[in-house]
C-alpha positions as CSV (number, residue, x, y, z in Angstrom):
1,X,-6.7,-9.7,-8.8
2,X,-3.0,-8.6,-8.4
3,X,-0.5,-11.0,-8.1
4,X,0.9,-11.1,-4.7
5,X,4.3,-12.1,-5.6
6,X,4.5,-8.9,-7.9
7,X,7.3,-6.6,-6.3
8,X,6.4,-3.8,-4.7
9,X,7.6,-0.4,-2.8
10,X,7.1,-1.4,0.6
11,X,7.8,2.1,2.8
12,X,8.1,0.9,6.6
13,X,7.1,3.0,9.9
14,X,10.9,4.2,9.9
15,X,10.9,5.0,6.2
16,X,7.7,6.9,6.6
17,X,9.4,8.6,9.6
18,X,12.6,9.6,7.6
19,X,10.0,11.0,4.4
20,X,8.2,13.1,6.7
21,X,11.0,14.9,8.0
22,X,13.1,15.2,5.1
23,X,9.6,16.2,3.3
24,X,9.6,19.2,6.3
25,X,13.2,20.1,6.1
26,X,12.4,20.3,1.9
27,X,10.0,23.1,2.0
28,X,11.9,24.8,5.1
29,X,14.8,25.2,2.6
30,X,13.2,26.2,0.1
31,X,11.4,29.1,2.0
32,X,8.1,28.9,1.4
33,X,6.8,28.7,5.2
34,X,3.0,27.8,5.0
35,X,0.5,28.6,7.4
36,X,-1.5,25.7,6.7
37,X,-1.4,22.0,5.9
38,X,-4.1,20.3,4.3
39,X,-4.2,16.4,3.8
40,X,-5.7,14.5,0.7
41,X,-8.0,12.1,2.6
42,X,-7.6,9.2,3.3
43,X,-4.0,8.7,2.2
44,X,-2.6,12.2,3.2
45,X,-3.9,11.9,6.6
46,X,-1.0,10.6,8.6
47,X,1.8,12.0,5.7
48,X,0.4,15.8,6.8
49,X,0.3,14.9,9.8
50,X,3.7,14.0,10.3
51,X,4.8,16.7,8.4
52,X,2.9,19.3,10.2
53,X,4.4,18.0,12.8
54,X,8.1,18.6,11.3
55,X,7.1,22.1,10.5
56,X,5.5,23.0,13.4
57,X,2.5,24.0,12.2
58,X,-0.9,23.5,14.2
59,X,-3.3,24.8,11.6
60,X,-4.6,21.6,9.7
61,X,-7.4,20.4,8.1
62,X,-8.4,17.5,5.0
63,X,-9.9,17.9,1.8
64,X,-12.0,14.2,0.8
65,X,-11.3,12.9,-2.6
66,X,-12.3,9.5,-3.9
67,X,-10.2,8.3,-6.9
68,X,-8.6,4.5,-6.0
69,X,-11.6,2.0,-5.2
70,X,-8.8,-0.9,-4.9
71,X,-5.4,-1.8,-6.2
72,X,-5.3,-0.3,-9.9
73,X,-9.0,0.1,-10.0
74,X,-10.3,4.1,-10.2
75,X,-13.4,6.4,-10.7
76,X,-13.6,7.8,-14.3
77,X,-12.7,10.9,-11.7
78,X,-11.6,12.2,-8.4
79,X,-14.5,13.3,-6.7
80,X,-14.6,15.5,-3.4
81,X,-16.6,13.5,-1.2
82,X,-18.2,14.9,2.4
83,X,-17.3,16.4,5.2
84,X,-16.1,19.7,3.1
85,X,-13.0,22.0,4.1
86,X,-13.3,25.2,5.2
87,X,-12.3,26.9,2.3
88,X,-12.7,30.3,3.2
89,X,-10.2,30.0,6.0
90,X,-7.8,29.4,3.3
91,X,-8.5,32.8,1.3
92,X,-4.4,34.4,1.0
93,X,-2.5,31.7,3.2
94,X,0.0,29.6,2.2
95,X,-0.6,26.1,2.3
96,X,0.8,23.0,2.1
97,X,-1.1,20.2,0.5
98,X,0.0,16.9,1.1
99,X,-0.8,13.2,-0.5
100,X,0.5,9.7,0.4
101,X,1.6,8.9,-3.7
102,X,1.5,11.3,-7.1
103,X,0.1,8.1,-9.1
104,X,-2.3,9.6,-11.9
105,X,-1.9,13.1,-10.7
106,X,-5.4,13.5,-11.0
107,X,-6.4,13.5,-7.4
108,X,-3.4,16.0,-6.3
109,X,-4.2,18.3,-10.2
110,X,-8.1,18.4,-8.5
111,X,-7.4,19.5,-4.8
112,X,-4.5,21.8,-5.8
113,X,-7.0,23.7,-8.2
114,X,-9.6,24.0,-5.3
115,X,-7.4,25.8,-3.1
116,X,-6.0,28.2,-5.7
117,X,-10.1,28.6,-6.5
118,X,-10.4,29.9,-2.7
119,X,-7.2,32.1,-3.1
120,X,-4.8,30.1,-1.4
121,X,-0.7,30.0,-1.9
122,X,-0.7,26.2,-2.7
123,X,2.1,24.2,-2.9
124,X,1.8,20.3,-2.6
125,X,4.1,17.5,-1.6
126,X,3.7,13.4,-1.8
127,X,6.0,11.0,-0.3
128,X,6.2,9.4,-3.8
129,X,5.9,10.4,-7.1
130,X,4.8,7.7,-10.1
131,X,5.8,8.9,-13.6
132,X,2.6,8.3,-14.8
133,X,1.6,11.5,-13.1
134,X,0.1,14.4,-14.5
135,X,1.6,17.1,-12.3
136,X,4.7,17.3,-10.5
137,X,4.7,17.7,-6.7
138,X,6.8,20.4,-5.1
139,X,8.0,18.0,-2.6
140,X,8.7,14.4,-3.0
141,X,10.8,12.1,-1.1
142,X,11.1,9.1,-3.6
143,X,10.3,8.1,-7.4
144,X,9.2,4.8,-8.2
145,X,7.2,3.1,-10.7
146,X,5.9,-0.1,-8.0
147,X,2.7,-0.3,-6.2
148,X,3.2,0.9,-3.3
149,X,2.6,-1.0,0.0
150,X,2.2,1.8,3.1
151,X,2.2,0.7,6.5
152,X,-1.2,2.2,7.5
153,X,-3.2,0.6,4.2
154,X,-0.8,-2.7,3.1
155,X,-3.2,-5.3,5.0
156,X,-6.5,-3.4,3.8
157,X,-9.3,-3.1,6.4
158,X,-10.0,-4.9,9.5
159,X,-13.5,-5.7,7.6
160,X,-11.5,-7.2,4.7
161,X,-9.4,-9.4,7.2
162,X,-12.9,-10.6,9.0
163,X,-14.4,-11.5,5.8
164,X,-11.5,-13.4,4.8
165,X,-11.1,-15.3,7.8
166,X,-15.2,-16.0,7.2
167,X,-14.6,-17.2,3.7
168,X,-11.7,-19.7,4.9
169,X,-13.9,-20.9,7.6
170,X,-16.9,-22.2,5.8
């Protein structure tokens, strides 16, 4: 169990807001115009979203890998888990694959090498980047070393919150 008093990156709806933008205005600077954004689910979802949105792009879809089961707790390895991608829509575009956090690397050094497998013109970017990680984004808003507390995940499922409540109760 992690201690709840441990300090922690905490990125709020307007911080996520300002990442995603300055995420988009990044990889307009630096040219590299993709045609395609693809999220690492379930973390990349709303980050590739947001910046799809700040690019302007409507051609989207998600790649499924499984690495955190729970705060510091992983698989020996990413897996990609079901629904697949359509990888062969990806065969010579350029595309942006984007994660919530660069913690390991592992998960972002798997999907990145699945694309380039389909032929794809990858580049990747992360709201943050951890220095533990393996590979280095091409975009990242912030470093930090903290677990990070996102606005979408910090309170954990509504499940979680119901069991709790039931656990108090009796």
């Amino acid at each position: 169990m992690t201690d709840a008093s441990a300090e922690r990156e905490r990125l709020t709806w307007d911080g996520f807001g300002e990442a995603s933008r300055d995420i988009a205005r990044a990889v307009i600077a630096d040219g590299f115009n993709p045609k395609v954004v693809v999220a690492i689910a379930r973390g990349g979802l709303l980050p590739a979203g947001a910046i799809a949105y700040g690019l302007g792009i409507k051609n989207c879809g998600a790649i499924n890998v499984e690495f955190y089961t729970g705060i510091g707790t992983v698989l020996d390895a990413p897996a990609v888990l079901p629904p697949e991608l359509d990888m062969s829509y990806l065969d010579g575009r350029r595309v942006l694959l984007v994660d919530d956090v660069a913690d390991s690397g592992r998960t972002l050094d798997l999907a990145v090498k699945l694309l380039v497998e389909q032929g794809a013109d990858v580049r990747s970017a992360v709201i943050f980047t951890k220095p533990t990680t393996i590979v280095q984004p091409d975009y990242s808003w912030k470093a930090t070393s903290l677990w990070i507390d996102f606005p979408w995940s910090w309170q954990g499922s509504v499940e979680q919150e119901d069991a709790g409540a039931a656990e108090r109760s009796a």
